[in-house]
C-alpha angles and dihedrals in degrees: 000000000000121000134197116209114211111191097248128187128198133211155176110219117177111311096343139056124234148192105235110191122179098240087227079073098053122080111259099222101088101225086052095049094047085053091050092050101041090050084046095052085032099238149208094028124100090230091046074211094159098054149020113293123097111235091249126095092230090053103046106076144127132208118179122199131199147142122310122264093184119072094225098059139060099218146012115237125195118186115195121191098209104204101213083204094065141035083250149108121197117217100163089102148034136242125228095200105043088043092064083061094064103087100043099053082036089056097043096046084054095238093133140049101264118211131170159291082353131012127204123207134195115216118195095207093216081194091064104012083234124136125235134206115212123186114192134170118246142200127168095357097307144088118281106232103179120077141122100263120119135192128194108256098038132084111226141016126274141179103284122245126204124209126175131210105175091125097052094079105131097026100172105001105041097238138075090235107033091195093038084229116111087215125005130178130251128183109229121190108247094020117048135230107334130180115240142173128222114200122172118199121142090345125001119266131175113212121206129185102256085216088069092056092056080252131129097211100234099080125138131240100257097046090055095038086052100055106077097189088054097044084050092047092046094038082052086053093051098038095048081047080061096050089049104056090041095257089123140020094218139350096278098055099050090056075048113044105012110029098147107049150071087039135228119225128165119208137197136166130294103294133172103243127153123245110258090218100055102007087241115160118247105210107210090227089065096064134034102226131353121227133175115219124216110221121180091339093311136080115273108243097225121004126290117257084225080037098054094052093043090051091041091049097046085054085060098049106083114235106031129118095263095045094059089040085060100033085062105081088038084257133150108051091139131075100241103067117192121222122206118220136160093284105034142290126329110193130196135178106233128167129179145168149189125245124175092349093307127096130246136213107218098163146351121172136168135177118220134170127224133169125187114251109192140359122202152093118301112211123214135171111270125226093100 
């Protein structure tokens, strides 16, 4: 059988794996290209047995990386979430973690001017249309992988890695509130009328308390993937979030057309839990709120990178629901606010403010690892 071979990396970014591919190495012709990638990634099969991606939300993802076409960026990014449930791939969001992986594959690939001992690069995030500012550590010409910085959700220590996205307020919306209303109310079958916020920074998210759901909010991936009432009640809110900010026309279509984005996350006060992954105890007075994070229909295992600056941001905007969860316990005074999640703690330096009755972004920054796995040629049938 005849095969086509298409130059693949993979990587670890943050707390995913992705498929990164040079767009110069990807048909043009977009049909052609959608069948390439899901027959790289293997999808749809819930195995993803015949491809790359991992069976896991968090390890079946694409980032694509080419030349700017803004003249205030070094290079385009486009992240894609591939359902391998699914002949799909999602491209309506971005993702924080994969992103983190950009200017490292961008700097060893020689896309960009290299300087050292740090270089800065500047990614057009051709999802949002948002520009983000990424800080890495090079030798020799190429990124510096090994360092002391660790991050929950990943064995190890690495060389840390900044990235800023202070400009993606308004992602998809085009405003930091995309109802103008710090909480509104919803009606959700099985559960009743419930306040919400919908924030939108680097990728749209609708916060709920996890107390009006009858949750604790520290539970663990499996207690929640396994509770089918719950996964139905937290897939309406986002799906109702979708139909809000103009990303669906019902609840069907957005399971259907848009899975991955905006996001669902439920949020409580500051409590003492133990990480899923390792059994190590959280201490509440090491986070300022703790929050679980619906990713694909499933809870995300650790906490979204986009996830991570819209919760951070939410916990700056006086009167959502994250700002009162971490408000409770007088916490938050400082800049760098932690966020509690399954695996540990994700924190993020975020500062707002409001000006003439809207909210401003003023910065949101998080610090990731990644480290390139493989290089090589995936091969995949032809008869594209």
């Amino acid at each position: 059988m005849k095969q086509v071979k298409t130059r693949v990396t993979i990587m670890r970014a943050g707390t995913s794996k992705g498929i990164f591919i040079n767009e110069a190495d990807l048909p043009k012709d977009e049909k052609k290209r959608t069948q390439r990638i899901l027959k790289i990634f293997g999808s749809p099969d819930i195995r993803q047995i015949d491809g790359l991606g991992g069976a896991d939300p968090l390890t079946s993802k694409l980032a694509i990386i080419g030349p700017a076409t803004r003249e205030d960026a070094d290079v385009d990014y486009t992240f894609g979430q591939v359902s391998y449930v699914a002949p799909t791939i999602d491209y309506s969001g971005n993702c924080g973690n994969i992103s983190s992986g950009v200017a490292p594959y961008a700097v060893d690939e020689g896309l960009v001017k290299v300087t050292e001992p740090y270089t800065t690069v500047r990614v057009h995030n051709t999802n949002t249309g948002k520009i983000l500012v990424e800080k890495v550590k090079v030798e020799d010409g190429m990124t510096v992988v090994d360092g002391d910085y660790a991050i929950a959700g990943v064995p190890g220590t690495s060389e840390k890695i900044e990235i800023d996205f202070s400009d993606t307020a308004g992602s998809k919306t085009g405003k930091l509130l995309p109802t103008g209303n710090t909480i509104d109310k919803m009606t959700v079958n099985g559960v009743g009328e419930i306040e919400f916020s919908l924030v939108d920074a680097a990728n749209p998210v609708v916060f709920v308390r996890a107390k009006d759901l009858g949750l604790t909010g520290i539970e663990t991936p499996s207690q929640i993937d396994k509770d089918e009432r719950i996964l139905k009640i937290l897939e309406q809110i986002r799906g109702n979030a979708a139909i809000i900010i103009g990303a669906a026309k019902n609840l069907e279509d957005a399971l259907k057309n848009s899975p991955a984005f905006p996001m669902v996350a439920f949020v409580s006060e500051a409590q003492t839990y133990n990480d899923f992954t390792t059994g190590k105890v959280i201490d509440e007075k090491t986070v300022d709120f703790v929050s679980r994070l619906m990713f694909m229909q499933v809870m995300h295992k650790t906490y979204a990178g986009t996830g991570t600056i819209c919760t951070g941001s939410a916990a700056r905007i006086k009167g959502t629901i994250v700002n009162e969860v971490m408000e409770a316990k007088d916490r938050g005074k400082e800049q760098i606010i932690n966020i509690g999640h399954p695996a540990g703690i994700i924190d993020i330096d975020v500062a707002a403010h409001e000006e003439n009755k809207e909210w401003k972004l003023d910065k949101a920054a998080i610090n990731r690892t990644a480290r390139r796995i493989m290089d090589g040629y995936c091969y995949t049938p032809a008869g594209e």
